[in-house]
C-alpha positions as CSV (number, residue, x, y, z in Angstrom):
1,X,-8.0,24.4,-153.1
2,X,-10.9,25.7,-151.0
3,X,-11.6,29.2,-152.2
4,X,-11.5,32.5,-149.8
5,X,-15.0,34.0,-148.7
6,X,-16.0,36.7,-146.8
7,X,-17.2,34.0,-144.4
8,X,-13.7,32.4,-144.0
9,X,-11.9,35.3,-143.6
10,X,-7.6,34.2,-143.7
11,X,-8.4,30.9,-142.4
12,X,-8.4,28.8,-145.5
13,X,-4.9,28.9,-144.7
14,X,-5.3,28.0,-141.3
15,X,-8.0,24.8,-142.1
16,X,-5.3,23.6,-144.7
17,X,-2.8,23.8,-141.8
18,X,-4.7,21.2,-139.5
19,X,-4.6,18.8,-142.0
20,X,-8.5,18.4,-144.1
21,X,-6.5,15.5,-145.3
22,X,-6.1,12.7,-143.6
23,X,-2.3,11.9,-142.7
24,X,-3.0,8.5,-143.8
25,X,-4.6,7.6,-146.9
26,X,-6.8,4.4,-147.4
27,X,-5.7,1.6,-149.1
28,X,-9.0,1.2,-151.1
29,X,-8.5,5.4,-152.4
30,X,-5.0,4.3,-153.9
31,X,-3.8,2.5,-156.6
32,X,-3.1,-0.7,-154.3
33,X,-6.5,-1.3,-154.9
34,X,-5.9,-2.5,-158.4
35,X,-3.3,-5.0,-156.5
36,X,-6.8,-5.8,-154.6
37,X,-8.3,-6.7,-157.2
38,X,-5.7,-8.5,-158.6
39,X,-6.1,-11.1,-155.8
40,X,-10.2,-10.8,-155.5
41,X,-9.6,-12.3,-159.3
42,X,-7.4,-14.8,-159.0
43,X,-9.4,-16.1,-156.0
44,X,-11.9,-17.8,-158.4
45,X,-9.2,-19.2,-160.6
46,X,-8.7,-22.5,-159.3
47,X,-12.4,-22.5,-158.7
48,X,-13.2,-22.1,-162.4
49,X,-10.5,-24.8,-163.4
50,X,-12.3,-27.5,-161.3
51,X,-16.0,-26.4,-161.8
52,X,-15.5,-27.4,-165.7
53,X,-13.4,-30.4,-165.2
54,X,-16.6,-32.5,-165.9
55,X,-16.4,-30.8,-169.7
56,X,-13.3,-30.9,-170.6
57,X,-13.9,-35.0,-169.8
58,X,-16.9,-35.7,-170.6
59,X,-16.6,-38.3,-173.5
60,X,-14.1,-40.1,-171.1
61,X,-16.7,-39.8,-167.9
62,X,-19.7,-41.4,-170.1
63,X,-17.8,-44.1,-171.0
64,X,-15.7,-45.2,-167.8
65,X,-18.3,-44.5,-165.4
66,X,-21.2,-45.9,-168.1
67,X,-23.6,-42.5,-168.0
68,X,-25.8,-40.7,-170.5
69,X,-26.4,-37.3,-171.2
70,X,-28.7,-36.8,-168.6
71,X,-26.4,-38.2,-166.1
72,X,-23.1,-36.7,-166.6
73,X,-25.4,-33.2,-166.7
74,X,-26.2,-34.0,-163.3
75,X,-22.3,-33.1,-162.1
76,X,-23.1,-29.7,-162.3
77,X,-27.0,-30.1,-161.6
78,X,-25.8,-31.1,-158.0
79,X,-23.2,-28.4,-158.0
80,X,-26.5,-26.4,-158.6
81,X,-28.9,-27.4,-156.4
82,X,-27.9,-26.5,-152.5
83,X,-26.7,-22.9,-154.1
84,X,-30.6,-22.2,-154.8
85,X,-31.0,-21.2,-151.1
86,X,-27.0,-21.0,-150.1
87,X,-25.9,-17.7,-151.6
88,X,-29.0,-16.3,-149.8
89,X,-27.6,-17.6,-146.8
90,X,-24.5,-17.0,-147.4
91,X,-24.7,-13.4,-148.1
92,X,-26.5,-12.5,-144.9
93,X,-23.7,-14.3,-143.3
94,X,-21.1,-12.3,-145.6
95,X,-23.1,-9.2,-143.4
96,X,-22.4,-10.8,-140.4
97,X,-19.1,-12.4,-140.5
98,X,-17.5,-10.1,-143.0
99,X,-16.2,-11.0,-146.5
100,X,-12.3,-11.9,-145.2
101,X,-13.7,-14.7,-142.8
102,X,-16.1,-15.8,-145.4
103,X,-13.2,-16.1,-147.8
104,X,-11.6,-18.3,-145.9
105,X,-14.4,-20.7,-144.7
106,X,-15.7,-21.0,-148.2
107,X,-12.0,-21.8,-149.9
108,X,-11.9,-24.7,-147.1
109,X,-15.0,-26.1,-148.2
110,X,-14.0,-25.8,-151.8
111,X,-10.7,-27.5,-151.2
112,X,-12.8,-30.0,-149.5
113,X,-14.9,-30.6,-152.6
114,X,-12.6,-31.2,-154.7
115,X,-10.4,-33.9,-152.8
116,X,-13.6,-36.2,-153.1
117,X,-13.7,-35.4,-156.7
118,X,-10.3,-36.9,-156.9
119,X,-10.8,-39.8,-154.3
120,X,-14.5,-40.7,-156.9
121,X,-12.4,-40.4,-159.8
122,X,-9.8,-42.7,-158.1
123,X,-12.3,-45.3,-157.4
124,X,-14.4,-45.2,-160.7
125,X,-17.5,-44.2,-157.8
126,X,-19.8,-42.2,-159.7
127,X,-22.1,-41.3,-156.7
128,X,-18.7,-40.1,-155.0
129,X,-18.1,-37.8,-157.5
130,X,-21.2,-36.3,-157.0
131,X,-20.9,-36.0,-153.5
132,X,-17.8,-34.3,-154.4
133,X,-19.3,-31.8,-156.5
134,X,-22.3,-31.1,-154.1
135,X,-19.5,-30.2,-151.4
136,X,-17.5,-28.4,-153.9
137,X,-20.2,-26.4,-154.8
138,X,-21.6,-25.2,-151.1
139,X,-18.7,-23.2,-151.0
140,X,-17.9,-22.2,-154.9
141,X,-21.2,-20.2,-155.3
142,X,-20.5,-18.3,-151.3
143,X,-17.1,-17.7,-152.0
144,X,-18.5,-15.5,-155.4
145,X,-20.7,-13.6,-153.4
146,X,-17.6,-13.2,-150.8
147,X,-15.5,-11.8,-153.6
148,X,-18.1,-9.5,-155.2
149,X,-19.4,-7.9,-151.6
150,X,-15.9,-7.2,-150.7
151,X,-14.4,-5.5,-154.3
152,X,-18.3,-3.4,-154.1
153,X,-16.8,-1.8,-151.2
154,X,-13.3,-1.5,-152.4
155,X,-14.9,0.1,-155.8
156,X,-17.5,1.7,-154.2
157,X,-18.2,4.9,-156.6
158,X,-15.6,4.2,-158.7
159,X,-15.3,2.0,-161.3
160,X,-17.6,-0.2,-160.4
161,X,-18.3,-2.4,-163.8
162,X,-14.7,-3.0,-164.1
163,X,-14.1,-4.5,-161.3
164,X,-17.1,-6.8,-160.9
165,X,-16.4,-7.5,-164.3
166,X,-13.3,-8.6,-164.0
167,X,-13.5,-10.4,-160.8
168,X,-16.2,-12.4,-162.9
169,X,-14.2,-12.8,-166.2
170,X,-10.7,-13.3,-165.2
171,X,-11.2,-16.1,-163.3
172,X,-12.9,-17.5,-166.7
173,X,-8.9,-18.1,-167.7
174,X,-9.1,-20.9,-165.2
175,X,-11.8,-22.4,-167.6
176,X,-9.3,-21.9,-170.5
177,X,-6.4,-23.5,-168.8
178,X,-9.1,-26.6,-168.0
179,X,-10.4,-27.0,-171.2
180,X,-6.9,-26.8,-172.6
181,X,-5.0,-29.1,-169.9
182,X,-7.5,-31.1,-168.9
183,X,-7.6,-33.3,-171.9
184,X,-4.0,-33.6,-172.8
185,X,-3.4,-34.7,-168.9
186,X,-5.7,-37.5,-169.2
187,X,-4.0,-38.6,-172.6
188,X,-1.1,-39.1,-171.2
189,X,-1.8,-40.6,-167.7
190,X,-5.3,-42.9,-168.9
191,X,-6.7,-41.1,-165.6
192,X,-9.7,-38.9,-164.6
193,X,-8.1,-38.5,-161.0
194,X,-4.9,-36.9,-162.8
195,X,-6.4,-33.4,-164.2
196,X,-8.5,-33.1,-161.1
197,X,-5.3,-33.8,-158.7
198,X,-3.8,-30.6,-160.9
199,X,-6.7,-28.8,-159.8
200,X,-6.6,-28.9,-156.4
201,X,-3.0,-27.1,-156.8
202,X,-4.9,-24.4,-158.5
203,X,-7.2,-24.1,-155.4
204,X,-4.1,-23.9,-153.5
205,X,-3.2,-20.9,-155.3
206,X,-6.3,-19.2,-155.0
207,X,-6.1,-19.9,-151.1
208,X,-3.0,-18.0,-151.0
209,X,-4.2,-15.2,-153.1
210,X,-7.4,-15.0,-150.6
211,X,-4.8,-14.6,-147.8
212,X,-3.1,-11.4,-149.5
213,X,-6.7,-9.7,-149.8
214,X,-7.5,-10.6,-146.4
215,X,-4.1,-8.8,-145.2
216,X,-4.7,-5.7,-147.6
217,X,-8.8,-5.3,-146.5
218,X,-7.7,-5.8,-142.7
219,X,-4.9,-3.2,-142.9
220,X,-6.9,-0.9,-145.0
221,X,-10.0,-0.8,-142.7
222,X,-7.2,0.1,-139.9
223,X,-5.8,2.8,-141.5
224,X,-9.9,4.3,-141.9
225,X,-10.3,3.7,-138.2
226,X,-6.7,5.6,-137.8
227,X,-7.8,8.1,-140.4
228,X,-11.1,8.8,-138.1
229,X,-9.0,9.0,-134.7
230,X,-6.9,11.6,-136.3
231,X,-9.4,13.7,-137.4
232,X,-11.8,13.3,-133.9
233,X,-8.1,14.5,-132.6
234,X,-7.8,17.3,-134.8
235,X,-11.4,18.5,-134.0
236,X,-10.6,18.7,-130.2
237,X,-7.5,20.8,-131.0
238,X,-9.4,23.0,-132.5
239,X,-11.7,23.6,-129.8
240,X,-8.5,24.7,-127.4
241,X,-7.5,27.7,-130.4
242,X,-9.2,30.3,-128.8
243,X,-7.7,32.3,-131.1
244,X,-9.6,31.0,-134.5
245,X,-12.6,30.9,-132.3
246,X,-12.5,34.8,-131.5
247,X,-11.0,35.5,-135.2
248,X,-14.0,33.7,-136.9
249,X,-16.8,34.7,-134.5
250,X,-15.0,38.6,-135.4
251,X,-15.6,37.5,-139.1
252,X,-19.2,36.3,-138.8
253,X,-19.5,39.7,-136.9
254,X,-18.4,41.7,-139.6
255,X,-20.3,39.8,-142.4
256,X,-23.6,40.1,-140.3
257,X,-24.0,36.1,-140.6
258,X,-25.3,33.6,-139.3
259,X,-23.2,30.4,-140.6
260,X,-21.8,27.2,-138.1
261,X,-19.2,27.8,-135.6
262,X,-16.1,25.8,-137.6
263,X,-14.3,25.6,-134.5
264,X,-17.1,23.1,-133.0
265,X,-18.0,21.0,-135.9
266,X,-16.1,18.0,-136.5
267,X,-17.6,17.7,-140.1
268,X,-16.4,21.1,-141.5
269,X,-12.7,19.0,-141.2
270,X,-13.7,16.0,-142.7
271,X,-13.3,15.5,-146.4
272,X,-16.4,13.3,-147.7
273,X,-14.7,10.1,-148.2
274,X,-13.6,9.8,-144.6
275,X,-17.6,9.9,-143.7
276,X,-18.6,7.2,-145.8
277,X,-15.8,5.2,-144.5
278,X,-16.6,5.7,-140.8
279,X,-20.4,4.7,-141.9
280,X,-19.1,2.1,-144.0
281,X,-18.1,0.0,-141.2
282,X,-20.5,0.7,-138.9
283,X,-23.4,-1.0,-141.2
284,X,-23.8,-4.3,-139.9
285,X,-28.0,-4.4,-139.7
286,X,-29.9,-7.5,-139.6
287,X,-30.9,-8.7,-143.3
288,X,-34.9,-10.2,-142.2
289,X,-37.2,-10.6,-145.4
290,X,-39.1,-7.4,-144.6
291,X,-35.9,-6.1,-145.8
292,X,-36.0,-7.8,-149.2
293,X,-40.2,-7.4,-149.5
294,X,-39.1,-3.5,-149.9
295,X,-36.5,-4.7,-153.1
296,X,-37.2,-2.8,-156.2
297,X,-38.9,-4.0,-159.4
298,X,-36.4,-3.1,-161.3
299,X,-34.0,-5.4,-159.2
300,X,-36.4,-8.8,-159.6
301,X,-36.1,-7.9,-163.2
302,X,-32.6,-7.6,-163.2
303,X,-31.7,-11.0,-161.6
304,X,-34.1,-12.8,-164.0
305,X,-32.1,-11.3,-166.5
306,X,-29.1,-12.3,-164.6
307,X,-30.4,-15.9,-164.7
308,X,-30.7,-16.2,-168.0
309,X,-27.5,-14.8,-169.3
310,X,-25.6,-16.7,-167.0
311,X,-27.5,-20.2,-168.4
312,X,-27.4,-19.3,-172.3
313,X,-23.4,-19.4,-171.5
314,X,-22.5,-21.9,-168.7
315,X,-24.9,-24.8,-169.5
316,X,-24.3,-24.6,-173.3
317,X,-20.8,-24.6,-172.7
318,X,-20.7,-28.2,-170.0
319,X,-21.7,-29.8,-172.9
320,X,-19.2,-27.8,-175.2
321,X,-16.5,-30.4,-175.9
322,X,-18.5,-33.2,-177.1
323,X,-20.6,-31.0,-179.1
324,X,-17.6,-29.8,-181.3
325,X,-16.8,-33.6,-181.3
326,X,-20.4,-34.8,-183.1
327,X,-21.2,-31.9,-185.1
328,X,-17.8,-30.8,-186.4
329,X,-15.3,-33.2,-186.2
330,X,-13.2,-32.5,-184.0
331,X,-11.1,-35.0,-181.2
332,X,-11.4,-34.3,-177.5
333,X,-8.0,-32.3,-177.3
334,X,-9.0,-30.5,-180.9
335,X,-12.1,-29.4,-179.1
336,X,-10.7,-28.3,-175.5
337,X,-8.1,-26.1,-177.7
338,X,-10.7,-24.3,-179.4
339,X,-13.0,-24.0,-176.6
340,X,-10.4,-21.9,-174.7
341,X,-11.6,-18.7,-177.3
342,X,-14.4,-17.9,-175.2
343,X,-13.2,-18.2,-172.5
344,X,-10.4,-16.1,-173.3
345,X,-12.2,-13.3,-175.5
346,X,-14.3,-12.8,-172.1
347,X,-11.8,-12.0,-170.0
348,X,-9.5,-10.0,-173.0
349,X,-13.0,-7.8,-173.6
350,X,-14.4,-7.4,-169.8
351,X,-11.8,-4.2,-169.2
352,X,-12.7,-2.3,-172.4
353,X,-16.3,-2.9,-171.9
354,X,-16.2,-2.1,-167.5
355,X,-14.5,1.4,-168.8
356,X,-17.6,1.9,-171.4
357,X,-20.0,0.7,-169.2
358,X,-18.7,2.9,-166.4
359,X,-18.0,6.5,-168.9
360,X,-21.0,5.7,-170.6
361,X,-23.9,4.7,-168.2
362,X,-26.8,3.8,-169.7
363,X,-26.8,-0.1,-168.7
364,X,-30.1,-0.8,-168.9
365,X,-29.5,0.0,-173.4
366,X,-26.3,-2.0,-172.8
367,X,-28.3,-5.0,-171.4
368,X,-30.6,-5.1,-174.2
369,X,-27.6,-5.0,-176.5
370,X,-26.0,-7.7,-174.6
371,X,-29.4,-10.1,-175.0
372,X,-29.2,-9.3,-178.7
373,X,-25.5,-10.6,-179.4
374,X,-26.3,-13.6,-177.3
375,X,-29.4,-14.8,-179.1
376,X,-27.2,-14.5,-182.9
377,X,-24.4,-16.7,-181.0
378,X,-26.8,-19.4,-180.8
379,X,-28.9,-19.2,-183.9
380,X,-25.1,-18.9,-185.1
381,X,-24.8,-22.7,-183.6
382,X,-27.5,-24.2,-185.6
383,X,-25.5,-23.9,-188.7
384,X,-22.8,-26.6,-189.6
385,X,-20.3,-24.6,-191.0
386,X,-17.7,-27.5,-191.2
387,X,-17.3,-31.5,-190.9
388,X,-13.6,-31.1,-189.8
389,X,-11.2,-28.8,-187.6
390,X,-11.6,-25.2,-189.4
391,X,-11.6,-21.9,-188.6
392,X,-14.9,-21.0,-189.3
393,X,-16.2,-22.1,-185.9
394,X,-13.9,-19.7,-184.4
395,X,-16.4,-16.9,-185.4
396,X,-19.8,-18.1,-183.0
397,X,-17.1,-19.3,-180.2
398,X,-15.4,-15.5,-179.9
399,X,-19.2,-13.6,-179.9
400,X,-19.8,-16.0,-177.0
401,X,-17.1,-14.8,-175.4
402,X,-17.7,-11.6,-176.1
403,X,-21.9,-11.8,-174.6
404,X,-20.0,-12.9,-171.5
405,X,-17.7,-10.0,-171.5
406,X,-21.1,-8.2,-171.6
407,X,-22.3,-9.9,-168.8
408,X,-19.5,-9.6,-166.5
409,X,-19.0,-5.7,-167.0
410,X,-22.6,-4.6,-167.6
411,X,-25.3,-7.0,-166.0
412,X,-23.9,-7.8,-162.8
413,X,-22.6,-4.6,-162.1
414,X,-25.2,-3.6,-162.5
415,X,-27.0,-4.8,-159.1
416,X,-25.3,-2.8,-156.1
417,X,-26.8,0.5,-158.5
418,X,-30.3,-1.2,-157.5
419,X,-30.1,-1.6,-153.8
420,X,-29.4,-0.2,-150.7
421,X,-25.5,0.1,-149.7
422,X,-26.2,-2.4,-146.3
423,X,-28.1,-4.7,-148.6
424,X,-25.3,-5.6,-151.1
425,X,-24.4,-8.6,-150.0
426,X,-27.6,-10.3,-149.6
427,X,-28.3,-9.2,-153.4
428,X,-25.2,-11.0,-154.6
429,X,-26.8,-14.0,-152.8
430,X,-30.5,-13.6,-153.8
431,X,-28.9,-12.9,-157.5
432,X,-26.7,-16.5,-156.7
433,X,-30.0,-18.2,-156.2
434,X,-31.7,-17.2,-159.2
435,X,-28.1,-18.1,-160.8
436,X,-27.9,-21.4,-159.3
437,X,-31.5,-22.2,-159.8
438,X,-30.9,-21.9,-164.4
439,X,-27.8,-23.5,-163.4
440,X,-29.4,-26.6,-162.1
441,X,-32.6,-26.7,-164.1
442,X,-31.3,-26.2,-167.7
443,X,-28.5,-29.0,-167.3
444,X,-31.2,-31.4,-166.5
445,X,-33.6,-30.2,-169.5
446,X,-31.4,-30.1,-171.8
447,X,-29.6,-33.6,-171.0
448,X,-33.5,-34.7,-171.6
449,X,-34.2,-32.9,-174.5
450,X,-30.6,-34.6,-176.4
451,X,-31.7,-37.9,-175.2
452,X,-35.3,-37.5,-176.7
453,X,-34.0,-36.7,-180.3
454,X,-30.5,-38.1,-180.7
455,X,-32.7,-40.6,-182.0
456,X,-33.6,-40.1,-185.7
457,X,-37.4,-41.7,-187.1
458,X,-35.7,-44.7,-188.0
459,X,-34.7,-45.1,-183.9
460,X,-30.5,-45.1,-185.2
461,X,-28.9,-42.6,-182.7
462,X,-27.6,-39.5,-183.9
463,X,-26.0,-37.3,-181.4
464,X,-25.8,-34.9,-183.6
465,X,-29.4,-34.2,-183.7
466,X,-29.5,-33.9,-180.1
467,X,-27.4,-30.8,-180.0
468,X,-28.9,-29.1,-183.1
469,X,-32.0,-29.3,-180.9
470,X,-30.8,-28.2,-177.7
471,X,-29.1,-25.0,-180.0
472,X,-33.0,-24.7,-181.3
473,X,-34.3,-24.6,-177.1
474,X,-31.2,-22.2,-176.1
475,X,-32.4,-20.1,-178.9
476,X,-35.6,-19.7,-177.7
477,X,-34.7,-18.6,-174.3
478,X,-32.8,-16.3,-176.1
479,X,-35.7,-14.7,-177.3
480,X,-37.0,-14.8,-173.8
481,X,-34.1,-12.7,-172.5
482,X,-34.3,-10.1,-175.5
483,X,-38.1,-9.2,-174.0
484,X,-37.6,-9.1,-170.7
485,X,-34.1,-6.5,-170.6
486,X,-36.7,-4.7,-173.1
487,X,-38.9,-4.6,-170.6
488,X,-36.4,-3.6,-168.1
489,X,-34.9,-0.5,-169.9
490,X,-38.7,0.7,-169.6
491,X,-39.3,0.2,-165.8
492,X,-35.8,1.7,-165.2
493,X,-37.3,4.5,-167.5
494,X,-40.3,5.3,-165.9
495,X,-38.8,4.6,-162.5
496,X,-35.7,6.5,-160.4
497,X,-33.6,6.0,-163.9
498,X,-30.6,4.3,-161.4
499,X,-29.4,2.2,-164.6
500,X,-29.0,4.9,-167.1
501,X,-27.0,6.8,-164.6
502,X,-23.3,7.8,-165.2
503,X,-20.8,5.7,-163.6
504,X,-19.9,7.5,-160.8
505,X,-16.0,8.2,-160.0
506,X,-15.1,9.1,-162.9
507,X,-13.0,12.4,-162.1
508,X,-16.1,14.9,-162.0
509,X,-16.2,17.6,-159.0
510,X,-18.8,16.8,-156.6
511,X,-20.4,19.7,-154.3
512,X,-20.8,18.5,-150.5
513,X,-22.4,20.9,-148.3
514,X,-21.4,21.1,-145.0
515,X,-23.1,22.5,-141.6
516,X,-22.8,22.3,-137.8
517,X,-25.1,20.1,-135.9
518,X,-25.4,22.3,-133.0
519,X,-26.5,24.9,-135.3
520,X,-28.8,22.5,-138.1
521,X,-32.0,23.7,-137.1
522,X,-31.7,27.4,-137.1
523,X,-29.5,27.6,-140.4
524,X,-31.1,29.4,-143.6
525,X,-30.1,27.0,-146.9
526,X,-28.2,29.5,-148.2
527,X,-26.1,29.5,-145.8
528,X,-24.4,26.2,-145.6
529,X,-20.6,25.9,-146.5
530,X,-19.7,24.9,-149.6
531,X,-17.0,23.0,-150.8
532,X,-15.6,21.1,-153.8
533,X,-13.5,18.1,-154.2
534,X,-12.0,16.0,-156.9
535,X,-11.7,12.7,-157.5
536,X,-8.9,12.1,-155.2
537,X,-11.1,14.1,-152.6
538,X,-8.7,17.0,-153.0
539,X,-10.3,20.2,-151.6
């Protein structure tokens, strides 16, 4: 409750009376934005199920479509490629769209994408199923950046890591179901059109799930621009009491001061929530590359770092099920079934760690922690701990899943903390192309690098010495990511610290001060109204 000062007189009373708080409350300051978030995640999940359709079949691709390694790699090189400018694109155009159209001109295209998957995998046409996956990936890579824009402003101030984190790790449950499905699908129908067919009704859910977020952002936003009307409203009935005007001009009398008139600012009755919202949606500046010239250090660092994590998991992982194949063993439906841990321990993990991340700050430590786990996972991988199924492979596949975790809650969250509040959507996009750009280059070297030594010194193949040296190159970039968050957590250090912040929202008081504008330039500092609010922006 706002205290009673000399300077308010009775009227505490009075200002509670008119309603500091709005009549009707935001959906994005309630606990329907969890429901939000709920659909922002499953969104990506028939997105996820068809990007990795590719792995879970690519034994059966080689050898019906008669590829190598490089090849088949090129599915998601292609996917790759246009999203090393798109995103960038895309998120100025998430600026000036808006993320609800955006979501649905991006889930078209992806739908799109897909249905030539199926009509290539129909026909045996290799090059079809490329174009497919080019298409499919012009609007997989926006739609991200459409997701993450739109749940930074639902979460904005609170709980950010968990949400971004969740909206990247949930969807990796669409990867599970792939990996798991995919495989047993084509068993029993002897066709790669089947499991991609099942996909596009997994698109068809996300559509409908993109739909429900629309609704809820569009009838949140209106009940901000009704929240605002109300209290412009209230402001101007205030001006008509003459009677709290005489009653506090008699109390700034008697307390020889020299504070705001209440009864003419429109701010003294406006909780700070309300003010962001109003600014909120009146941010809709051009994004030029004078804007992006003034980015931060710390931010270029960040998305390197961004590109590397995101390559030491994804690329390793397209060639995941023919890997436990040669090196341990395993048949194509043993392989999908264990490469569903993961997948799963990401998204099981990503909650806990958002809430850490969030409580604890300190991301820029957490970063370098997260570089660490990755680089044991894969020096974890050069070991053959088995020539059959066993459980001992378990172990490296669960710590992947758990770097990912760290990813999801800790490094990408980490990017609206870096840049300006009107500039969050084109970082999601510049961070997509630095993604995209890993995403199409290691593919390719690493198809090269398996077809240069599967090939032992007497010239027999051995694909198992491809991977083993592939594991040797993913370790090294390993390294390479372990020096550079290092080097991060110092120019965070020595700069504005915005990484090693607390997460903000987390139930602490915050002190606003208030003051009139027609009275701004003639009021002493210590003079300004003060007043507290909770997290719920209770006064």
């Amino acid at each position: 409750m706002l205290r009673s000062s000399s300077f308010l007189g009775g009227y505490s009373r009075s200002l509670s009376k008119n309603k500091l708080r709005p009549r009707v409350q935001s959906y994005r300051h309630t606990k329907l934005r969890y429901l939000a978030l709920f659909f922002a995640c499953m969104i990506m999940i028939g997105d996820a199920y068809c990007f990795d359709n590719p792995m879970a079949l690519q034994s059966e691709i080689k050898d019906q479509y008669g590829v190598d390694q490089f090849k088949f790699n090129l599915l998601y090189t292609v996917y790759s490629l246009p999203n090393i400018i798109l995103p960038f694109f895309g998120g100025v155009l998430i600026d000036k769209i808006g993320a609800r159209t955006a979501i649905l001109l991006f889930s078209t295209i992806i739908m799109i994408g897909q249905l030539v998957c199926v009509w290539g995998a129909s026909n045996l046409s290799f090059w079809t199923l490329i174009a497919g996956r080019v298409i499919f990936g012009m609007g997989s890579e926006s739609l991200n950046v459409s997701q993450n824009s739109i749940m930074a402003i639902w979460f904005k101030d609170q709980e950010m890591s968990l949400a971004i984190g969740l909206c990247i790790s949930i969807p990796k449950i669409g990867n599970a179901f792939n990996s798991l499905l995919s495989p047993q699908i084509y068993s029993k129908y002897q066709s790669l059109a089947a499991p991609m067919i099942v996909g596009v009704g997994t698109l068809i859910f996300s559509f409908i799930c993109g739909l429900a977020l629309i609704y809820m952002d569009y009838k949140s936003e209106q009940r901000e621009k009704q929240n605002q009307m109300l209290l412009n409203k209230n402001d101007e009935n205030h001006r008509s009491q003459s009677e709290l005007s005489a009653s506090v001009k008699q109390s700034i009398k008697d307390d020889d001061c020299d504070s705001p008139d209440l009864g003419r600012s429109p701010e003294i009755f406006a909780t700070p929530q309300h003010q962001e919202e109003a600014v909120e949606h009146e941010v809709k500046e051009e994004i030029n590359f004078k804007d992006i010239a003034k980015l931060s250090g710390t931010f270029w660092i960040l998305i390197i770092i961004c590109m590397l994590t995101e390559a030491l998991f994804v690329p390793f992982l397209d060639n995941g099920n023919e890997l436990l194949q040669e090196r341990f063993g395993m048949t194509a439906e043993e392989a999908g079934l264990f490469l569903i841990i993961p997948y799963l321990v990401a998204s099981g993990s990503t909650p806990f760690i958002g809430n850490m991340a969030d409580k604890l700050g300190r991301r820029s430590l957490l970063i370098i922690v997260t570089s660490f786990i990755f680089l044991i996972t894969h020096i974890l991988f050069i070991f053959r701990m088995c020539t059959s199924v066993c459980f001992l492979i378990t172990i490296p596949l669960t710590i992947l899943g758990l770097c990912f975790g760290f990813y999801a809650s800790v490094v990408i969250p980490s990017v609206p903390f870096v840049v300006k509040s009107n500039l969050v959507g084109t970082a999601f996009g510049l961070t997509g192309v630095f993604q995209n750009t890993a995403l199409a280059l290691f593919p390719m070297i690493t198809g090269m690098i398996f077809n240069q030594f599967k090939y032992d010194e007497h010239g027999e193949e051995n694909e198992e010495r491809g991977y083993v040296y592939q594991s040797f190159f993913f370790i090294g970039m390993s390294i390479l990511l372990v020096i550079i968050a290092i080097l991060l957590m110092f120019v965070d250090k020595n700069g504005e610290r915005k990484l090693s912040q607390r997460g903000r929202g987390m139930g602490r008081k915050n002190k606003v001060e208030y003051v009139s504008v027609h009275e701004v330039t003639d009021m002493p500092a210590d003079k300004k109204i003060s007043i507290n609010y909770d997290k719920d922006h209770r006064i």
